[in-house]
N, C-alpha and C positions, 0 to 999 in steps of 0.2 A: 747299701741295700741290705736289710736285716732279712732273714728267715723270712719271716712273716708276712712282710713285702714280696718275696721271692715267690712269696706261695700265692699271693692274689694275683698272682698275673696268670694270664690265658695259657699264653705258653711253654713254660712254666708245668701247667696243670696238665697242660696236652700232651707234653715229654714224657710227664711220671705216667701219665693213663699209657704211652706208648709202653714206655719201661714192662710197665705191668703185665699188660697182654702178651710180650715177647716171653718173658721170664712163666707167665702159667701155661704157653704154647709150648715152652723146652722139652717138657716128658713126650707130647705129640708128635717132634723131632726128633727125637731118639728113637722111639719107635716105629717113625715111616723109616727111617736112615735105616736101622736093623732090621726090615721089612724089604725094603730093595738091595741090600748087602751092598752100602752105601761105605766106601773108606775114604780116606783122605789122598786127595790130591799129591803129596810127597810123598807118598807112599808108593804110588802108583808110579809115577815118575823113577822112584827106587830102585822098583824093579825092572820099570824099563831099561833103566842105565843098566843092570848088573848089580848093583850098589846093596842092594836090600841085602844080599849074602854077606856083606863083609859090616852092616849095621851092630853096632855097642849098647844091647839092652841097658837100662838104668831104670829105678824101680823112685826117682827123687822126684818127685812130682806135685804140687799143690793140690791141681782138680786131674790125675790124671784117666782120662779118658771121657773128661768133660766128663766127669761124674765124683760125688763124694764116695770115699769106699765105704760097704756096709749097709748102702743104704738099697740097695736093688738097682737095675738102670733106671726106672721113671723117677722114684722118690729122689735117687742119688742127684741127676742131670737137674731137675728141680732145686735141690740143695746146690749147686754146684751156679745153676742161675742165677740164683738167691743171690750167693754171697759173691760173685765174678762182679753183678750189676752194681751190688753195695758198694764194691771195697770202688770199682771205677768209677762212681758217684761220688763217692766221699773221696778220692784222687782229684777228680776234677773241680768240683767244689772249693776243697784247699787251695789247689794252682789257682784257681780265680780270685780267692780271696787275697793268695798271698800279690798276684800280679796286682789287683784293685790297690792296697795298700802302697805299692811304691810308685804309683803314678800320680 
């Protein structure tokens, strides 16, 4: 199945238009999330155990805090969408092609 093939199918097109919409709702997420003082689940959990006190910061991160740095939270979380949706598009893509070739 080439590209092009890939792309005339319904869904196909209905995936990418899903893609889309997720990825330009991201900044509207960050900002309902920072609006209810919204944290993550393991976190919460952290300090239920105790655990959160004895946590080992590290600063090594790709997107860290679901956002690019620099960029502001909306622009960032948007950047940070961008490139999360691509690079696991283009992840999945590959494993299918390379699976399709050895069958």
């Amino acid at each position: 199945m080439s590209v092009r093939t890939a792309a005339d199918d319904e869904w196909v097109q209905r995936s990418l238009a899903g893609l889309t919409v997720m990825v330009l709702l991201a900044p509207v997420f960050a900002w309902a999330a920072a609006r209810v003082g919204y944290s993550e689940p393991m976190e919460n959990a952290a300090e239920a155990a105790g655990a959160a006190s004895s946590a080992v910061a590290t600063d090594v991160s790709l997107l860290s805090g679901y956002a690019l740095p620099g960029l502001g939270p909306h622009l960032g979380t948007l950047g940070a969408a961008l490139l999360g949706t691509a690079l696991t598009l283009a992840l999945g893509v590959g494993f299918a092609r390379l699976l399709a070739t050895e069958s």
